[in-house]
C-alpha distance (Angstrom), angle and dihedral (degrees) to the residues before:
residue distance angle dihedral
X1 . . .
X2 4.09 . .
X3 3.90 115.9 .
X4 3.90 107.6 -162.5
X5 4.40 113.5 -151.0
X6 3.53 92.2 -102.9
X7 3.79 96.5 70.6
X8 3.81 103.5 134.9
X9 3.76 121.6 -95.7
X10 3.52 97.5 -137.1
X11 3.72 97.5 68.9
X12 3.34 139.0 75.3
X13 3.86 108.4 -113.8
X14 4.47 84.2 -155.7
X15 3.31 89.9 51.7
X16 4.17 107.6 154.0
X17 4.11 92.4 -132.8
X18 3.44 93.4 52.2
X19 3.46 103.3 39.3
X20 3.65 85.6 54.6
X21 3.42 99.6 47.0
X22 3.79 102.7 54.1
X23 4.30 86.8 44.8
X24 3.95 65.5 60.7
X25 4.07 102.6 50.1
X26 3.95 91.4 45.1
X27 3.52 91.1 68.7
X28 4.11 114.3 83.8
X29 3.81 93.5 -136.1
X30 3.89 89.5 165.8
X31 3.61 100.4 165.2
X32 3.50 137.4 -50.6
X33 4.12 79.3 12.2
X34 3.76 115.1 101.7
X35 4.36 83.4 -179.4
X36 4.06 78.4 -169.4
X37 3.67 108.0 -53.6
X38 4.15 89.5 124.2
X39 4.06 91.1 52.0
X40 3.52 92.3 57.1
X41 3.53 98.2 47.8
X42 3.95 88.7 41.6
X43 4.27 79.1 59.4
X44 3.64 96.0 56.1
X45 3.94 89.4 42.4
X46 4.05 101.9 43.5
X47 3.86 88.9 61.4
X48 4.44 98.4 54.8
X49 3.43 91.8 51.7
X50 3.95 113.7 -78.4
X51 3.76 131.7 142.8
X52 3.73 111.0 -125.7
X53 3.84 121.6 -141.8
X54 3.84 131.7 154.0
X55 3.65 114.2 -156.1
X56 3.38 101.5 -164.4
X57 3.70 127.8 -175.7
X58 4.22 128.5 173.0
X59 3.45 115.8 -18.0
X60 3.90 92.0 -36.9
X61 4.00 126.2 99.3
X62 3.77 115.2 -143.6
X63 4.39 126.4 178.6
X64 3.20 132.3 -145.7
X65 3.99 116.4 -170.9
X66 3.66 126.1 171.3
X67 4.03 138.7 179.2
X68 3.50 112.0 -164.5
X69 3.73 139.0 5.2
X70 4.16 101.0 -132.5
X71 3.62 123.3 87.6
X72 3.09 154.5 -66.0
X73 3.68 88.8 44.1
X74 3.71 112.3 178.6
X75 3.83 125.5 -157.1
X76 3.78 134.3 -131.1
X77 3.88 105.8 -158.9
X78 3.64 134.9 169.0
X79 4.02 143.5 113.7
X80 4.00 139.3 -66.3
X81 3.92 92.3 -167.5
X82 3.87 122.2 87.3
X83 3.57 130.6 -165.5
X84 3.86 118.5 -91.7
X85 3.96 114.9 -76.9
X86 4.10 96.8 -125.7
X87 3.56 116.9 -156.1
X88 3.63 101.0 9.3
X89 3.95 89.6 -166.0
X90 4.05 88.5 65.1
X91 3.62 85.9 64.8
X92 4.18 114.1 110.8
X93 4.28 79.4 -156.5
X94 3.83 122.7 5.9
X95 3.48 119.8 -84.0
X96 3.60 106.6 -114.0
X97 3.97 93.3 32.9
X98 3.89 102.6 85.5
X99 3.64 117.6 -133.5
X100 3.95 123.6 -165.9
X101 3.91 106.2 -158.3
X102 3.38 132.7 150.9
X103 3.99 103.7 -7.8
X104 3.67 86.3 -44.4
X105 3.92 140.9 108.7
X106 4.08 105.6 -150.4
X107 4.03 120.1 -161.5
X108 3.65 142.4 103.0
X109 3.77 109.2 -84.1
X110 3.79 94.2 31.1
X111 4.03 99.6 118.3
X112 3.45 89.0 21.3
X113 2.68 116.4 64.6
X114 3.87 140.3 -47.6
X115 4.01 92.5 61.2
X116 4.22 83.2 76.0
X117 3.71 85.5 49.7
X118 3.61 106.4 47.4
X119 3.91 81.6 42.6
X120 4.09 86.4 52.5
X121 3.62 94.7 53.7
X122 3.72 95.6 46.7
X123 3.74 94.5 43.9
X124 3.90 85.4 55.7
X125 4.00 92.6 42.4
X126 4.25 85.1 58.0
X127 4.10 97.2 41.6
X128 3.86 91.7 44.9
X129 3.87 92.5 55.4
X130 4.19 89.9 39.4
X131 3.78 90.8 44.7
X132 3.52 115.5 28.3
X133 3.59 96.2 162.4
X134 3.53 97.6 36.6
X135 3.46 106.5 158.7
X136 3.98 113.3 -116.8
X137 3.39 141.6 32.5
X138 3.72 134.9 -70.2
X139 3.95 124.7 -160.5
X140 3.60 139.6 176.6
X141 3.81 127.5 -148.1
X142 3.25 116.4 -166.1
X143 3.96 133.1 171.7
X144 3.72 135.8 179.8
X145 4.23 88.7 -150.5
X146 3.42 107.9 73.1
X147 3.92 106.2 97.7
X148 4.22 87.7 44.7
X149 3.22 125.5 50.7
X150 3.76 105.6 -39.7
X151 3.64 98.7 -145.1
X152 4.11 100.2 109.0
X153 3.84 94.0 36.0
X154 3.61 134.7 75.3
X155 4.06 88.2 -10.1
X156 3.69 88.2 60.7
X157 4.16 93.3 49.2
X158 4.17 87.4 45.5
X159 3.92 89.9 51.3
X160 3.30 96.5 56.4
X161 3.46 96.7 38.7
X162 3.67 96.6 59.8
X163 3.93 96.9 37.5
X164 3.88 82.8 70.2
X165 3.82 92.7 39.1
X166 4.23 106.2 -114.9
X167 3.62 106.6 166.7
X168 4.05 110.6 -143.3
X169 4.00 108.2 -159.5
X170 4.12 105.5 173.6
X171 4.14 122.2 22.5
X172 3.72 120.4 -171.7
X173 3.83 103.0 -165.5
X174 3.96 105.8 -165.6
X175 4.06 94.0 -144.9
X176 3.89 111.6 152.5
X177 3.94 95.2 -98.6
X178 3.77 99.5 154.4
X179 4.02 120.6 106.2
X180 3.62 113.6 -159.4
X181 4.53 105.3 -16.9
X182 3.46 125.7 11.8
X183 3.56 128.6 -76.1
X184 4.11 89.2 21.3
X185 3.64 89.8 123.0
X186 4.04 148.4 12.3
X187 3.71 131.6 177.9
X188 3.45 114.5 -112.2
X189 4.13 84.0 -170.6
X190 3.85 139.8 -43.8
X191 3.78 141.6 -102.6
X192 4.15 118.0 -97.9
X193 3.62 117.8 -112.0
X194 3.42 126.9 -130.7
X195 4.21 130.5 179.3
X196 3.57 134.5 177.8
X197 3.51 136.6 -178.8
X198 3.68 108.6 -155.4
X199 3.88 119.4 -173.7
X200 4.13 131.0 -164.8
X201 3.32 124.2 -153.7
X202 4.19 126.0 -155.2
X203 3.46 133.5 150.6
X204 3.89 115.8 -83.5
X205 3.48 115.0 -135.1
X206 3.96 143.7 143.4
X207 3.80 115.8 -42.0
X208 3.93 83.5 -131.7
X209 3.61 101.2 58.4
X210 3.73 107.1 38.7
X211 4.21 94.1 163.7
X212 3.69 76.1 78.4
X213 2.92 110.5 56.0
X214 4.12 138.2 35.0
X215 4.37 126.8 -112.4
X216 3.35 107.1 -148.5
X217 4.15 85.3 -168.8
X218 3.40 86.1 52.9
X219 3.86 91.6 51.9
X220 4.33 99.6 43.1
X221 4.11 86.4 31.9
X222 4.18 91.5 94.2
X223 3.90 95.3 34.9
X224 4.01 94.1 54.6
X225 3.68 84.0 43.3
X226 3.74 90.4 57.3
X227 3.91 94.9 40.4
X228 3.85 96.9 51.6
X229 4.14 84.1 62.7
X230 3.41 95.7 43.1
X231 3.72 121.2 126.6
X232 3.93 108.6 -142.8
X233 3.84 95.7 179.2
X234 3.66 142.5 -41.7
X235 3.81 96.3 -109.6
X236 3.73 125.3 -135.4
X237 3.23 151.1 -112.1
X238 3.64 96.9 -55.2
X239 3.88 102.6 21.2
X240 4.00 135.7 60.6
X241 3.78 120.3 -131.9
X242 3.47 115.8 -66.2
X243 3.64 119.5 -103.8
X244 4.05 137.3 -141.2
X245 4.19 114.1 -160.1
X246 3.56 127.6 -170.9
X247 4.08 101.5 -138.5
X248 3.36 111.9 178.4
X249 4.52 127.8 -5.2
X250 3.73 110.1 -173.7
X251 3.78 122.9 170.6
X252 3.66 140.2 134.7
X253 3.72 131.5 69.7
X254 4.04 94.1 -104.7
X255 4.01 100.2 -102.6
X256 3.61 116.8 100.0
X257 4.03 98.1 -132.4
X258 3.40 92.1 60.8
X259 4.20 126.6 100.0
X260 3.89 105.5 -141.6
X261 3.74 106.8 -119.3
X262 3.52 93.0 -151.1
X263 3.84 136.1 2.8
X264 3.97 128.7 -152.6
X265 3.89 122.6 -139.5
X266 4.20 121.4 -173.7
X267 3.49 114.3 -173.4
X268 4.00 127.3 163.6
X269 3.78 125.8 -154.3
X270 3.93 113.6 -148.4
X271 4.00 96.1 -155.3
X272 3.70 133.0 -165.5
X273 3.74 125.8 -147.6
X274 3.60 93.1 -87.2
X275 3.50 94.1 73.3
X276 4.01 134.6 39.5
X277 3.70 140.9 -149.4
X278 3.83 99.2 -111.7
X279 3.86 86.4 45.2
X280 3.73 96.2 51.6
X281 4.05 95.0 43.0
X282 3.34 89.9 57.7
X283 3.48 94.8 48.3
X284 3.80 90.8 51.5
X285 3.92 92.0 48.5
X286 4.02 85.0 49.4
X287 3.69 91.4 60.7
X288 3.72 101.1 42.3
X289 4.12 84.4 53.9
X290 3.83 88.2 47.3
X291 3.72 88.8 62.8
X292 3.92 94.4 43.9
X293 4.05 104.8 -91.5
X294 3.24 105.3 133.4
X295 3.67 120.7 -167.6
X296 3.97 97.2 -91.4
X297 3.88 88.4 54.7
X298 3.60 96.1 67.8
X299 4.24 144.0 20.7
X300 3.88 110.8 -137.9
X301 3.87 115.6 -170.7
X302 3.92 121.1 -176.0
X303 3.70 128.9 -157.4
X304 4.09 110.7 -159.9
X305 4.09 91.4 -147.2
X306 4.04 88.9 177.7
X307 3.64 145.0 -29.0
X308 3.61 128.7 -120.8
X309 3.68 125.1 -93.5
X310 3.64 144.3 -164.4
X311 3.78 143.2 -174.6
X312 4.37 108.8 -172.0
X313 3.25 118.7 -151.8
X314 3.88 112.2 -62.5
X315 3.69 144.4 108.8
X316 3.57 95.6 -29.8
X317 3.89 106.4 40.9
X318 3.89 84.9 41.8
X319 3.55 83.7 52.9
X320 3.87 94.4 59.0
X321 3.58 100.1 42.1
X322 3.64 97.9 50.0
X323 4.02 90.8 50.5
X324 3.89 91.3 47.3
X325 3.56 86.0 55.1
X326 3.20 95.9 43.8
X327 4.36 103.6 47.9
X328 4.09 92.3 31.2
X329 4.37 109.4 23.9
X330 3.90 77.1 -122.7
X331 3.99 117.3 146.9
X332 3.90 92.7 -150.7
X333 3.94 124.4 -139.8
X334 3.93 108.1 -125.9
X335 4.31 98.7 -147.8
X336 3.99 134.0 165.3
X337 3.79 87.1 -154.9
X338 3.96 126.9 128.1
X339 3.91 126.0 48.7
X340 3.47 125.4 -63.6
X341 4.28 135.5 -63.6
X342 3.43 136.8 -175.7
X343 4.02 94.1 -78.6
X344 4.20 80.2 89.9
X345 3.84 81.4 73.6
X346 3.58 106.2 40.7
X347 4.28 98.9 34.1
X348 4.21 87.7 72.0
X349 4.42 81.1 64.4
X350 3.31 99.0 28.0
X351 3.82 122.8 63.0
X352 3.73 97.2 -163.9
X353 4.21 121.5 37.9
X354 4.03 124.3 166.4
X355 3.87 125.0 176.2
X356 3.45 107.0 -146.0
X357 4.29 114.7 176.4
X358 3.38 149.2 128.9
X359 3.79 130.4 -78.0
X360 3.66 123.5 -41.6
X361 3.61 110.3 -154.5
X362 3.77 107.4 82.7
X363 4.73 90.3 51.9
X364 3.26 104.7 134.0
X365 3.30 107.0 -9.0
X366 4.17 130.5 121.5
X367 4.05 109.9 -86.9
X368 3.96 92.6 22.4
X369 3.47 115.1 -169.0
X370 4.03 156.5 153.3
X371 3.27 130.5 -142.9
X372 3.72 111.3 -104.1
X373 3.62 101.5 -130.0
X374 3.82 90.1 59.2
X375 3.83 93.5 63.6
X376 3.96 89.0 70.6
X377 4.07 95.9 40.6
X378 3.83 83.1 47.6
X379 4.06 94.6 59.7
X380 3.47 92.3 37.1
X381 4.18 93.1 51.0
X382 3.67 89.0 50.5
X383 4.04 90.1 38.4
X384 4.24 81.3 58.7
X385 4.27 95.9 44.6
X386 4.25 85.0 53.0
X387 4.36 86.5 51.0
X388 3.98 92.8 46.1
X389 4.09 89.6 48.2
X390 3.37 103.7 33.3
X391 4.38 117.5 25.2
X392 3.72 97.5 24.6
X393 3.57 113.0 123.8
């Protein structure tokens, strides 16, 4: 770790968050590797309290840590693995060497997302010693497989939690959800996504003599027309309108006297709760037949990427508001915008799920990085959602 002269006075260069944090960075956790980042957490946990158990599944590592057996037990869960570096040589500092310079903490993984974990662990270190005997359970959930392919991760942990029947109540996901300071915003749940990969078939033929042949532009041309001014619902309360985008259309062999004989079309729909996938594939297929495509003119496949969630306003939200207020003065905007995390697994066992992190706008990018004052705030905030849940009154 390199600490340049301009590291601010106000803060204490030891302090717990931060040293944990880069221990953290230095590891190359590119995704699905953990390279260790889940056996030093497991370290700090083992000691306060929690039972320590990998469940482990492919080439991806995932933890499951709990104090306690009572209820209401509320989870910590997020990621080890980051995103690959890119050009390494674009780096002001390398990537998995943290560097503290002006205000800042640089490194891959810094927004996104082992700040929220290092914060997690310390928050818990702080509550267990105020609140021994808290009553309720804490648990962390962990998983190494959330920037890849998602399939071995979190799912994995939530399958084998409910074939034995554990009963989640509250999940604090640490996802960078913050937009320009921390504690501006936290998703209160996500859109659905939806994709399909819709392909026409015609009759290929000679550019020249087109009564011979069969466009399958031509045919889908009026439909996609149709379903790019479609509106799918109105939203609600929480959630925009959803949306239908054409992605990618490829067809034709590449010479320009030649009739496609078929075309390919994939779209996604990013859905709200108002609508759902049945009711927006068969308002699709509705279309297509409007414009004469009947069913043996075309294959459709769908791919249900995730389903909507939601937490309403209630222990948990209230829970992250009043901390944000409390840490940073910051009145924080509850939002279901961005793509889609690994609450989509967890919200079908877990009745109440809030990402709370910090900012956003540095994931993945070259020269990462959080400011350093946030790492503190972002213990303490999550220090303050453990006291509302578990020691109030």
């Amino acid at each position: 770790m390199s600490t340049s002269s301009t590291f601010p006075a106000d803060l204490d260069p030891n302090d717990p968050t931060t040293l944990l944090a880069e221990a953290l960075f230095a590891r190359p956790s590119v995704t699905p590797d953990d390279a260790g980042c889940m056996d030093l957490i497991a370290a700090r946990l083992a000691p306060l309290g929690f039972a320590i158990e990998f469940i482990d599944r492919g080439n991806t590592r995932n933890l499951w840590a709990r104090r306690g057996t009572a209820r209401p037990l509320v989870v910590l869960a997020g990621h080890t693995d980051v995103v690959p570096t890119g050009p390494v040589e674009r780096w002001t500092t390398p990537p998995f060497s943290p560097s503290r310079r002006d205000g800042k903490l640089y490194a891959r993984g810094t927004a996104d997302m082992k700040s929220s974990l290092a914060a997690f662990v310390v928050a818990v270190e702080q509550f267990v010693a105020a609140y021994p005997d808290h009553p309720g359970s804490i648990a962390f959930l962990l998983t190494s497989d959330e920037e890849g392919d998602a399939t071995d991760g979190t799912v994995a942990v939530v399958e084998a939690l409910t074939r034995r029947g554990e009963q989640l109540d509250c999940c604090i996901i640490g996802e960078p959800t913050s937009v320009g300071t921390l504690g501006d915003m936290i998703k209160n749940g996500r859109r659905g996504s939806l994709s399909g990969k819709l392909t026409v078939k015609g009759i290929q033929g000679h550019i020249a003599y087109p009564h011979l042949a069969k466009n399958p532009v031509h045919m889908v041309a009026p439909a996609l027309a149709e379903l790019a001014g479609v509106e799918w619902d109105a939203g609600n309360e929480y959630f925009p309108p959803t949306t239908w985008q054409i992605s990618n259309i490829h067809g034709g062999t590449g010479a320009t006297n030649v009739i496609p004989g078929t075309v390919e079309v994939k779209f996604n729909f990013r859905f709200s709760t108002a609508s759902t996938p049945e009711g927006l594939q068969e308002r699709l297929v509705a279309v297509l037949a409007k414009h004469g495509l009947a069913p043996a003119d075309y294959d459709l496949d769908w791919t249900l990427g995730a389903k909507p969630f939601l937490t309403g306003r209630g222990p948990l939200v209230d829970a992250a508001v009043s901390a944000i207020r409390e840490v940073t003065g910051i009145d924080t905007e509850v939002s279901t915008t961005g793509g889609t995390s690994d609450g989509r697994f967890i919200a079908p066992i877990c009745p109440q799920v809030v990402e709370v992190g910090p900012v956003n706008a540095t994931s993945h990018k070259i020269d990462e990085h959080i400011d350093l004052a946030a790492l503190p705030q972002l213990a303490a905030i999550y220090r303050s959602m453990l006291e509302k849940l578990l020691a109030h009154d």
